[in-house]
Backbone bond lengths (Angstrom), bond angles and torsions (degrees), N, CA, C in turn:
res aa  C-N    CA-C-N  psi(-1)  N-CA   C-N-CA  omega(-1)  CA-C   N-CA-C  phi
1 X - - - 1.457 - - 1.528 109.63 -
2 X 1.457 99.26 174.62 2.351 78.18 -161.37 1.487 74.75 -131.53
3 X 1.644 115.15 144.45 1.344 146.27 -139.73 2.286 84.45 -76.96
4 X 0.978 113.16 -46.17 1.813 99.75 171.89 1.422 106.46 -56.42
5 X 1.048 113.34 -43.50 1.944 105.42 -174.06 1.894 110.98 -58.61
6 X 1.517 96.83 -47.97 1.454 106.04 176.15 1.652 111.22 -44.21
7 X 1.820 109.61 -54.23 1.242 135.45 -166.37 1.854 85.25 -59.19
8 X 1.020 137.26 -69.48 1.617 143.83 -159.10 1.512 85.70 -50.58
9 X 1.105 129.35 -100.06 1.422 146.54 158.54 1.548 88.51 26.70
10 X 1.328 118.65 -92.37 1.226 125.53 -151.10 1.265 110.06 -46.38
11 X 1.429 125.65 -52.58 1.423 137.92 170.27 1.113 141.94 -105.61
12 X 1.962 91.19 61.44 1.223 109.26 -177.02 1.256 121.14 -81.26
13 X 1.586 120.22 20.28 1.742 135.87 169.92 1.379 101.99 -115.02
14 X 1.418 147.70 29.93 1.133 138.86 153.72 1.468 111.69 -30.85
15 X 1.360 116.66 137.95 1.468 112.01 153.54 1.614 125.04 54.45
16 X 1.884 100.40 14.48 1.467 110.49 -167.51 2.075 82.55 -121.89
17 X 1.762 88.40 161.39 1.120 96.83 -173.32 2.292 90.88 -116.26
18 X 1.242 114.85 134.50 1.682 109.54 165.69 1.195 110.73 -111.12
19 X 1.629 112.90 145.74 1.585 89.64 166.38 1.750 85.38 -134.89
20 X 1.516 108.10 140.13 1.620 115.58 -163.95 2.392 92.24 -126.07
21 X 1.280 79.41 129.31 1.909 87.63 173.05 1.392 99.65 -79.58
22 X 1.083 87.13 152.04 2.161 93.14 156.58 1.720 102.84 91.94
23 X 1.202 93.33 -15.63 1.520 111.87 -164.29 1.569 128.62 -37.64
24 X 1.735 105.70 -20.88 1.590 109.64 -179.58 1.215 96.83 -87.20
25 X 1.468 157.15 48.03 1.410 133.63 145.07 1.994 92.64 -163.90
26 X 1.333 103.80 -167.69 1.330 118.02 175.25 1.648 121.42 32.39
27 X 1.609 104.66 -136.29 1.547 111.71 179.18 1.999 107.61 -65.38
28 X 1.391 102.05 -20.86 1.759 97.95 -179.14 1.817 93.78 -66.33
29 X 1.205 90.39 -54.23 1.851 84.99 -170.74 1.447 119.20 -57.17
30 X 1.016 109.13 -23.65 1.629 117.62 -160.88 2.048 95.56 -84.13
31 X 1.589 101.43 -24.78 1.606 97.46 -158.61 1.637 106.65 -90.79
32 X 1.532 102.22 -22.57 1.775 127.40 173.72 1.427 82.87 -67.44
33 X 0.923 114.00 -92.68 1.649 112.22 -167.60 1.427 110.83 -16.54
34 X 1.136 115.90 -79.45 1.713 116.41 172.33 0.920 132.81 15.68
35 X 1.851 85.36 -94.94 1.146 120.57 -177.37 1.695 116.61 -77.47
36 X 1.605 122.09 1.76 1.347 105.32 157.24 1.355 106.35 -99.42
37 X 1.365 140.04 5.42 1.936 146.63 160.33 1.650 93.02 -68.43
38 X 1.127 121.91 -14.76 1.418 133.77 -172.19 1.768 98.26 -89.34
39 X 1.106 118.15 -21.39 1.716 116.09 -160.90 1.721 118.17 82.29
40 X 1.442 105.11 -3.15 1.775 108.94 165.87 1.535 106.51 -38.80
41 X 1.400 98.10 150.03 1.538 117.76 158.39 1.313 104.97 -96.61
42 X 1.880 139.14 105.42 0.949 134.31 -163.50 1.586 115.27 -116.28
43 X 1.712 105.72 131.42 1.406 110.48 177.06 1.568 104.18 -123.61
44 X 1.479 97.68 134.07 1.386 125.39 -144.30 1.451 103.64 -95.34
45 X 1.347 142.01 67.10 1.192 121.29 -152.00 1.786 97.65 -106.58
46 X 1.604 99.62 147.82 1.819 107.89 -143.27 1.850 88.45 -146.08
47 X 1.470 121.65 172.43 1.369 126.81 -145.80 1.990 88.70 -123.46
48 X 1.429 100.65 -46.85 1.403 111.11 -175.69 1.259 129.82 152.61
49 X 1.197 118.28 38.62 1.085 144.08 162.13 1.596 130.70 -88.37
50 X 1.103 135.72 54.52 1.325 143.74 -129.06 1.445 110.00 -73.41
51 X 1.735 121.00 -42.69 1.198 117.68 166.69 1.575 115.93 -84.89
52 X 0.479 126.93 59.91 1.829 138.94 178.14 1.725 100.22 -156.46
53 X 1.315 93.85 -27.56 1.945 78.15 176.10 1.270 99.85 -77.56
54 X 1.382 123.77 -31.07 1.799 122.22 -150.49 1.448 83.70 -89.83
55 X 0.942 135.33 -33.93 1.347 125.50 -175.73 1.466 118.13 -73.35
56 X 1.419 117.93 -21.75 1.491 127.44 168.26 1.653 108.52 -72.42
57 X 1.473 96.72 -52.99 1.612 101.92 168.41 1.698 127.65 -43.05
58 X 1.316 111.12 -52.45 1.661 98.21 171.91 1.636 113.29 -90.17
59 X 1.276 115.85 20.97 1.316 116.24 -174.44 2.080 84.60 -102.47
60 X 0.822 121.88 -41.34 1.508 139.23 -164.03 1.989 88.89 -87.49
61 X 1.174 139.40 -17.78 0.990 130.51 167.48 1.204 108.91 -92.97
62 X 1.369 123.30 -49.51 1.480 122.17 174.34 1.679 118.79 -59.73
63 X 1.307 116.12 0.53 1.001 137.28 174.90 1.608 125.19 -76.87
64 X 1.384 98.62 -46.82 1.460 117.31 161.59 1.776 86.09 130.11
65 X 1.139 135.15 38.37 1.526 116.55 158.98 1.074 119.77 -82.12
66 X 1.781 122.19 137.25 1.300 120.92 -163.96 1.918 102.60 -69.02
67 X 1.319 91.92 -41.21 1.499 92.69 175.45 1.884 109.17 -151.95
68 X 1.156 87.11 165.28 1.542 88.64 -174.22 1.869 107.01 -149.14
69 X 1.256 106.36 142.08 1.441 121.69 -163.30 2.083 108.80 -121.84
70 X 1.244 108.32 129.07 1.294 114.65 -176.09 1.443 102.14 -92.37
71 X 1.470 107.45 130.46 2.254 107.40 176.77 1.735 82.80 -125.71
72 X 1.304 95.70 96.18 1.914 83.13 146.16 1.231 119.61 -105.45
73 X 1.352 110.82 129.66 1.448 132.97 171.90 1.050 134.51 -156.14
74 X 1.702 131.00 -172.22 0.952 129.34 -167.26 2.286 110.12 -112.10
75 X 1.786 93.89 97.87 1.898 70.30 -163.44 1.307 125.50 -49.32
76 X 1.572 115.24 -13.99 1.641 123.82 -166.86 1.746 94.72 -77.22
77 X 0.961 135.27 40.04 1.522 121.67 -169.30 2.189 101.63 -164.43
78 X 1.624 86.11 66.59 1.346 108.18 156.93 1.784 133.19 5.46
79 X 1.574 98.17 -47.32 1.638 114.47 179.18 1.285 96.30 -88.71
80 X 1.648 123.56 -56.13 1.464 125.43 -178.86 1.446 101.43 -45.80
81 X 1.291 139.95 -52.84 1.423 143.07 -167.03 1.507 100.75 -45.02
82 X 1.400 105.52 -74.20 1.401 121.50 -164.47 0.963 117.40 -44.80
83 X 1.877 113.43 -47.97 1.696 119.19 -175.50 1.774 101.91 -62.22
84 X 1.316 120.61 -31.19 1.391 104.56 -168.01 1.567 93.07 -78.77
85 X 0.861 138.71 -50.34 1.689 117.06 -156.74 1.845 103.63 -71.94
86 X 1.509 96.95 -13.90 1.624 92.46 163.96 1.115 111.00 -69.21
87 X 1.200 124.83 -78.86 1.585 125.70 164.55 1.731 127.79 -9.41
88 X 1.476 103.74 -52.06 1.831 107.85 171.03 1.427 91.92 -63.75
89 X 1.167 160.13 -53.55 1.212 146.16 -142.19 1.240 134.74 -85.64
90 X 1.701 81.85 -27.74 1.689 118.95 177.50 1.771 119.06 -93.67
91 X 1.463 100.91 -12.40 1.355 115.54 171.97 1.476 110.61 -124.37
92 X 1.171 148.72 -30.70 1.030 142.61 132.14 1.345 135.31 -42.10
93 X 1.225 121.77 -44.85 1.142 125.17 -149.09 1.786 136.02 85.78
94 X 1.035 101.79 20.56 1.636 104.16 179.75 1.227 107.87 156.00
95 X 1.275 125.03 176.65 1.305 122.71 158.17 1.810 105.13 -153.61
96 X 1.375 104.10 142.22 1.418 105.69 -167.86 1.251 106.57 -155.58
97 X 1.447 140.21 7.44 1.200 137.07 152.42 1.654 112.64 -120.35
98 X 1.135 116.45 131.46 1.588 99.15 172.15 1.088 112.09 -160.98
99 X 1.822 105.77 103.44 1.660 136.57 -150.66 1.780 88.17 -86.20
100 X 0.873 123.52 137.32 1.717 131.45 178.89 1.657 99.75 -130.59
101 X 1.724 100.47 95.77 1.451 127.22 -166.49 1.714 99.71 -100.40
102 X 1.134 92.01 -59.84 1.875 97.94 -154.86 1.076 113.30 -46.75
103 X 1.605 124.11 139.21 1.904 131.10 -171.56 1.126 85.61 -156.16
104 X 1.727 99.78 170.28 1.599 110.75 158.04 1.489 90.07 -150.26
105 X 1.200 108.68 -162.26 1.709 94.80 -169.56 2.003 76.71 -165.19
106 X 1.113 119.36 123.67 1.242 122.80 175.03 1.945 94.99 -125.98
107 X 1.962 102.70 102.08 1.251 88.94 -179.96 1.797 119.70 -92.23
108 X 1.129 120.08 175.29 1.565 130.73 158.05 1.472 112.42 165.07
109 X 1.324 116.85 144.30 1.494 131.88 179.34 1.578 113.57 -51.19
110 X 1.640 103.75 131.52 1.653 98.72 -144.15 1.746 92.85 -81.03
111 X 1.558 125.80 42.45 1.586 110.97 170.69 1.533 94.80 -116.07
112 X 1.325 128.54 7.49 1.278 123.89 157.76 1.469 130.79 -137.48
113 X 1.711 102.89 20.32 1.392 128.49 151.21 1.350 134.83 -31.21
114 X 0.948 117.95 97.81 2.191 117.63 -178.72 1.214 90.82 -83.70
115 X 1.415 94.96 129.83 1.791 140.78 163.18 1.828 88.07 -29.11
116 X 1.352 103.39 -80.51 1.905 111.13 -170.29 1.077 112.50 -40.89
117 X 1.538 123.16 -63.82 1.647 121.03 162.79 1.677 123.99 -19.88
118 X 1.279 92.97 -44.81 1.791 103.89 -173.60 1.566 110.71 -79.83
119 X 1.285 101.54 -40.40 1.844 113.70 178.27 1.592 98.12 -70.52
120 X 1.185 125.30 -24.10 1.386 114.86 -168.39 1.396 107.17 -106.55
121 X 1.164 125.85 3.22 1.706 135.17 -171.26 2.094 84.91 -113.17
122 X 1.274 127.11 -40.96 1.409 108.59 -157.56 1.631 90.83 -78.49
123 X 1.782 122.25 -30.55 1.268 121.95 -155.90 1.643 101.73 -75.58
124 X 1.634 112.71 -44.41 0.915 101.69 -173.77 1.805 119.43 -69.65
125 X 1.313 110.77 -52.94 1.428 100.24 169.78 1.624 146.76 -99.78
126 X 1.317 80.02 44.25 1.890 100.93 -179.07 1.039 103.38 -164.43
127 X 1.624 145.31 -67.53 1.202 110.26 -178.17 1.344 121.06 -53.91
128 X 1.346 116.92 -42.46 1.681 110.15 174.50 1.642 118.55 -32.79
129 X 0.944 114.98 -48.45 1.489 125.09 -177.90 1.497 111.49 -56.52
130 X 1.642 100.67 -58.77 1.810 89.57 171.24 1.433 114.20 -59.92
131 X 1.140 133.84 -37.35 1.595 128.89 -151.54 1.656 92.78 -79.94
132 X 1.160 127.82 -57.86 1.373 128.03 170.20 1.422 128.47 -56.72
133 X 1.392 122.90 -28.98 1.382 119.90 158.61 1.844 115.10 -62.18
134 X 1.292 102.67 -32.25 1.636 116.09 -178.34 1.137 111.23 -52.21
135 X 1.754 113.81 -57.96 1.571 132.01 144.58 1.256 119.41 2.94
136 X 1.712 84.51 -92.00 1.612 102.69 -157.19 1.718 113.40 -79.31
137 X 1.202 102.85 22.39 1.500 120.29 -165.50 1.789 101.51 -81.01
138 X 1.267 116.04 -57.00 1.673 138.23 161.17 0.981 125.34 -9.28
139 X 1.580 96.01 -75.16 1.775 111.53 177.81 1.257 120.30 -89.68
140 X 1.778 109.44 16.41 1.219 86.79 -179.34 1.670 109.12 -116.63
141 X 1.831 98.44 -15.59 1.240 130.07 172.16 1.916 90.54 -55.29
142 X 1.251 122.77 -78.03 1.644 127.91 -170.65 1.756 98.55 -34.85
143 X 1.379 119.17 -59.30 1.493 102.50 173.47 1.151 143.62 -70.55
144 X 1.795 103.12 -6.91 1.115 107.25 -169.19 1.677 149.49 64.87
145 X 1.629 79.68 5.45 1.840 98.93 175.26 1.523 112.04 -136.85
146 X 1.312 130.52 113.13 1.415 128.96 -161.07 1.254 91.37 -130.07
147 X 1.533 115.05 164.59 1.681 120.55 152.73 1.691 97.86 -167.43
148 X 1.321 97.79 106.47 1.647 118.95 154.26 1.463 130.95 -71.77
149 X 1.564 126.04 134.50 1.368 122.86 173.40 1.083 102.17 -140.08
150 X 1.128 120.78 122.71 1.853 153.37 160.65 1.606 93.97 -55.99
151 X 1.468 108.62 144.29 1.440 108.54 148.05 1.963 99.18 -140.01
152 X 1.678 88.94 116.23 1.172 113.57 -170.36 1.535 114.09 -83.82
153 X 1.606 126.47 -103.23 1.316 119.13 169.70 1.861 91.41 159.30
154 X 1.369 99.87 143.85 1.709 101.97 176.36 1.567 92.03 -76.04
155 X 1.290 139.83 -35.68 1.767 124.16 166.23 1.090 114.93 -60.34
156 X 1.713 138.14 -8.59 1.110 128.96 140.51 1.619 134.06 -37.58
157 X 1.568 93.26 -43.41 1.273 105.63 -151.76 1.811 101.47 -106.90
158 X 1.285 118.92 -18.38 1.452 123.59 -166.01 1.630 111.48 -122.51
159 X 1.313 97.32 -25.33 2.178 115.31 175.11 1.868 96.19 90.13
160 X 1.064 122.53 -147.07 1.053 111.39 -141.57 2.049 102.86 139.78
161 X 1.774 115.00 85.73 1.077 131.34 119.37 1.735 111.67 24.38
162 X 1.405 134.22 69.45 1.269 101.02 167.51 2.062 115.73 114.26
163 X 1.655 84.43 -22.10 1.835 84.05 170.84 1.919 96.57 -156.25
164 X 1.396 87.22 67.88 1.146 108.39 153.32 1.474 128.58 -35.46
165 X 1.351 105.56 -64.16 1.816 134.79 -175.11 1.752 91.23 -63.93
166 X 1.334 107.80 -65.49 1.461 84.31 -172.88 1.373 127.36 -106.15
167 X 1.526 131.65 52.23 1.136 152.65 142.68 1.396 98.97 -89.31
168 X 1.622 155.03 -55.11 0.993 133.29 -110.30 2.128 78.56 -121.07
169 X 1.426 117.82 -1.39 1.292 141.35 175.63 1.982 105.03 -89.64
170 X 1.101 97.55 -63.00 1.766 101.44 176.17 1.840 91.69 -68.95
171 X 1.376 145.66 -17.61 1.269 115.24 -164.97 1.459 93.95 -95.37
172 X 1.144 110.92 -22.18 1.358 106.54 -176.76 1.487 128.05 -72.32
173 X 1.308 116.54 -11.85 1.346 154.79 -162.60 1.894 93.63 -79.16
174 X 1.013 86.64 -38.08 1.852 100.49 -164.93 1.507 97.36 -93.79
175 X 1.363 142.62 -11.42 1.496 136.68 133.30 1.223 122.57 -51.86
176 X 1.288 116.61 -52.31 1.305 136.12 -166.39 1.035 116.23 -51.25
177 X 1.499 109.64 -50.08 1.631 135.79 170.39 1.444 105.52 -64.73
178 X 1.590 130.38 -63.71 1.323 111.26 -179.04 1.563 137.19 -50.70
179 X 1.620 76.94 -37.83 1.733 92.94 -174.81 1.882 119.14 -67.99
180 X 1.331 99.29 -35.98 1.746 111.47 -177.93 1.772 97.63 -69.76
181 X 1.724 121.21 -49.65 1.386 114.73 -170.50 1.455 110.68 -64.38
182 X 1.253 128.10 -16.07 1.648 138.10 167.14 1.209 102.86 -63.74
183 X 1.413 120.98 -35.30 1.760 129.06 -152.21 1.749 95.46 -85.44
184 X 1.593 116.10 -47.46 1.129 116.71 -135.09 1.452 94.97 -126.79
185 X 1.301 114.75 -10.28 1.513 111.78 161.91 1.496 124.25 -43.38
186 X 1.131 130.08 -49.99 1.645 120.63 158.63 1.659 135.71 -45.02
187 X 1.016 66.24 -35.21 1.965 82.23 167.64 1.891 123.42 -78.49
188 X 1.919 106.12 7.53 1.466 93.39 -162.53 1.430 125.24 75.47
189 X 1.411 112.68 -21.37 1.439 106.28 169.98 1.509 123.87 -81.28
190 X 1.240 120.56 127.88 1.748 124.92 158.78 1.174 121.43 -79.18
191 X 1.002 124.69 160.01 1.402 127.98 134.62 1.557 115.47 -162.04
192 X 1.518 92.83 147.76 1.793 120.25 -161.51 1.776 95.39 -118.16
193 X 1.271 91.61 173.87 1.711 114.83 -179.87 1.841 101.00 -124.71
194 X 1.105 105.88 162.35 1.687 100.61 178.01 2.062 86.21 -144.85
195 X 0.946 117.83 123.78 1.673 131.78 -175.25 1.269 97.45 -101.48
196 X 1.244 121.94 104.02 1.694 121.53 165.55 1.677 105.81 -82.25
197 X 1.621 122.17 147.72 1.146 115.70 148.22 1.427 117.18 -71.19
198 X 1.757 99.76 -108.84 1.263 96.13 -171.08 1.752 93.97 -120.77
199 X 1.051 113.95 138.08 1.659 143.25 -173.43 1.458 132.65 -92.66
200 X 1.023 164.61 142.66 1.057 148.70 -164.30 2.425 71.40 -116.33
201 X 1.400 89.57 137.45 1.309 111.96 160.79 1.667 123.23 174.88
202 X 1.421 125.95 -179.41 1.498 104.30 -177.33 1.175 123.10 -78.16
203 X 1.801 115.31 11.33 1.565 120.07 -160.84 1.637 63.68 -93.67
204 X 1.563 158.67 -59.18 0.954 131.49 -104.46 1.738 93.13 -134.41
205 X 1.138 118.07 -16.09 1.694 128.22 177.81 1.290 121.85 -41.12
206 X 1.710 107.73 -43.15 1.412 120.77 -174.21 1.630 112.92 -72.16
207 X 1.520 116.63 -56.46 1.776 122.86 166.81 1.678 99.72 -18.55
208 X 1.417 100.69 124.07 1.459 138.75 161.45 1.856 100.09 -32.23
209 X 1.182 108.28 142.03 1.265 117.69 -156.86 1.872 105.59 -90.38
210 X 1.408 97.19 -24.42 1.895 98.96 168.09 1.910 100.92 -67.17
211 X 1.520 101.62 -39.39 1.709 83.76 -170.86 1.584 125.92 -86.94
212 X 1.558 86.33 5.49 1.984 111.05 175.96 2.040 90.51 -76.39
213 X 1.017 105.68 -54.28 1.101 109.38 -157.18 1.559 109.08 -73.08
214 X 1.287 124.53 -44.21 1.382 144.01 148.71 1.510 116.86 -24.50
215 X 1.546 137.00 -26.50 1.235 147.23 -172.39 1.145 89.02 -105.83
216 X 1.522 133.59 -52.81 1.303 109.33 -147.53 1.097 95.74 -109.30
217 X 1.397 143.81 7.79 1.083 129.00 145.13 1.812 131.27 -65.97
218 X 1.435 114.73 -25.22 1.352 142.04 168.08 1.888 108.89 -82.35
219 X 1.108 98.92 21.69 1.812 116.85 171.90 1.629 100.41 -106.47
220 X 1.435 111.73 144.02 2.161 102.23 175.97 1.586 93.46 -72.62
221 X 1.325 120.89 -33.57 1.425 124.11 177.44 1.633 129.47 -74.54
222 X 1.623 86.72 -5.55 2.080 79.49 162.35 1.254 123.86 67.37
223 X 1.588 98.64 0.81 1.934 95.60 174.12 1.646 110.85 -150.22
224 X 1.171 120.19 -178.92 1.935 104.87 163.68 1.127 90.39 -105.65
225 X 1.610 84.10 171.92 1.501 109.40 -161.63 2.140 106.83 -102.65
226 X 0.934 123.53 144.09 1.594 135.63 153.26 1.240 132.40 -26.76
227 X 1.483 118.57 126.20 1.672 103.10 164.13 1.502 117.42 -38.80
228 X 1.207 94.43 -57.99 1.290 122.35 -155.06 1.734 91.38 -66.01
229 X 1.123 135.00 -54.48 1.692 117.53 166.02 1.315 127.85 -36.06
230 X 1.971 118.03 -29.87 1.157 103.83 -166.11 1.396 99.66 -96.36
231 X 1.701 113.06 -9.94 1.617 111.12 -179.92 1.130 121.99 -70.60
232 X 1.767 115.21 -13.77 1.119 111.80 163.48 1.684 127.91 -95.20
233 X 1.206 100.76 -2.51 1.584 89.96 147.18 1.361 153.09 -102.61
234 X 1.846 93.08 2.50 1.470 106.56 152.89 1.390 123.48 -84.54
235 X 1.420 114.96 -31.53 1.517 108.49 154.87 1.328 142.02 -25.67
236 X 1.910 96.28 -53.95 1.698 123.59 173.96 1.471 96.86 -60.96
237 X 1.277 132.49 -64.70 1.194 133.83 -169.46 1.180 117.39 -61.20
238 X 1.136 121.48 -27.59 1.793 125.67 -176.65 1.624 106.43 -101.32
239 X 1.577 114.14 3.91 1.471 103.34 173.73 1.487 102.06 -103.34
240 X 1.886 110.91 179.70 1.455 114.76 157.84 1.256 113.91 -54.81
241 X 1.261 142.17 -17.25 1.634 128.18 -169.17 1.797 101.19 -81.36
242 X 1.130 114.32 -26.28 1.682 113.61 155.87 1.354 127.61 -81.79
243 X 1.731 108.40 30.50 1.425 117.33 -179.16 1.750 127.66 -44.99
244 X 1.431 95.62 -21.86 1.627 110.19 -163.80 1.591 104.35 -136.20
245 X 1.554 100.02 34.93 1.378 94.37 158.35 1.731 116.24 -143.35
246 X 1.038 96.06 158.29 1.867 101.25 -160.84 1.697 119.10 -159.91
247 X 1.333 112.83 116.13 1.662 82.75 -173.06 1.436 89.25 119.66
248 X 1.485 128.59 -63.46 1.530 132.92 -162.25 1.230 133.64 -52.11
249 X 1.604 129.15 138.41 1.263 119.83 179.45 1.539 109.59 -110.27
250 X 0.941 115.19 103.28 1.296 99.59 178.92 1.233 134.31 -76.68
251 X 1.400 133.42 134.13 1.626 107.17 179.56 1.686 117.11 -119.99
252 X 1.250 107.23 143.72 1.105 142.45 -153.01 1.566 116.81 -113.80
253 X 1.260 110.29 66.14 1.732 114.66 -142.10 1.508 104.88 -144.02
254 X 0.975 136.13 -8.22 0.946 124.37 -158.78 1.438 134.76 35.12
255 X 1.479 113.74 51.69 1.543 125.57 -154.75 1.234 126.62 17.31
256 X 1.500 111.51 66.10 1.706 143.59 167.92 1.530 108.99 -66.65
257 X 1.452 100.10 -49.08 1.500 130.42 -158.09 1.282 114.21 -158.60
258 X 1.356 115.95 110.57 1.557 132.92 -165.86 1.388 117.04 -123.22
């Protein structure tokens, strides 16, 4: 590869603005990061955790982001959604990537399942996604250059014993995505899915160390996989080098689930 192609590569967020949920810890942090090594203008949008955002923040400056913007909020809360991608646009200047990270996964066997649990597992990681794609749909339509990324889940895609509520939330994620890149394909806009298996992060640190070992042994690769692995395949997907793809889920598994 010849040292300008490398150079393009690297800063394939020139002059682009991202704004990624979930963003103060794990795969959110790992994908902000990225994409400001990318030259993104990055807005950091976080649940409430205040030192974990600031700590994403100079990690995303030391990164090389020209600038970077803090959204704390709540994604399950429709108006909150909207005002922040107003806000990136209005403090940034644009918005043109917009990675839809944030989940929680509240598990238990659905014969002693609370109703609220379930309303609060679909709101947080699926409705959020529509209400903010609805958003960021606007400004991206006026420029005419968009790129969406889902973060779905291999319990999206395979089910999963025990988290009913939020498999049937990540599967839906993978409609969401097909159906909007049909919608918005004329407009220059994409949008992709990125399927993590299993991850080393703090959603996943605490799990008992037989069932750490139990996943990643049921990987063809024998280990879990990195934030930082799956940030680079939302990167790929959210740059021009995924010019001609739309619709896609990618998975990110280390052949868990094939």
């Amino acid at each position: 590869m010849r040292p300008t192609e490398e150079a393009r590569m690297a800063r394939d967020f020139e002059n682009k603005v991202a704004l990624v949920t979930g963003a103060s810890r794990g795969i959110g942090r790992a994908a902000a990061a990225r994409l400001a090594e990318g030259g993104a203008k990055v807005a950091i949008a976080y649940a409430g955790n205040d030192a974990a955002a600031n700590e994403a923040k100079a990690e995303c400056e030391r990164a090389g982001a020209p600038a970077v913007l803090l959204l704390k909020f709540d994604v399950a809360n429709p108006e909150a959604g909207a005002k922040a991608i107003d806000d990136t646009v209005e403090k940034l200047g644009g918005l043109h990537v917009l990675v839809n990270n944030a989940g929680i996964s509240i598990d238990g066997l659905i014969l002693r399942y609370k109703a609220d649990d379930l309303k609060r597992v679909l709101d947080v990681d699926l409705a959020s996604a529509f209400h903010l794609c609805k958003a960021a749909v606007r400004p991206m339509m006026k420029q005419r250059w968009g790129s969406i990324v889902n973060l779905t889940s291999v319990v999206g895609e395979q089910g999963n014993a025990g988290q009913t509520a939020y498999s049937m939330a990540k599967a839906g994620l993978i409609g969401l995505t097909k159906s909007l890149a049909r919608e918005l394909g004329s407009r220059n806009i994409r949008v992709n899915a990125v399927s993590p298996g299993w991850i080393e992060t703090d959603m996943t640190k605490d799990l008992p160390e037989p069932a750490k070992k139990a996943m990643a042994e049921g990987a063809a690769l024998e280990r879990a996989g990195t934030a930082r692995e799956v940030a680079e395949a939302i990167a790929f997907l959210a740059s021009d080098r995924a010019a001609f793809i739309t619709g896609e889920v990618l998975r990110v598994n280390g052949g868990l689930y094939m």
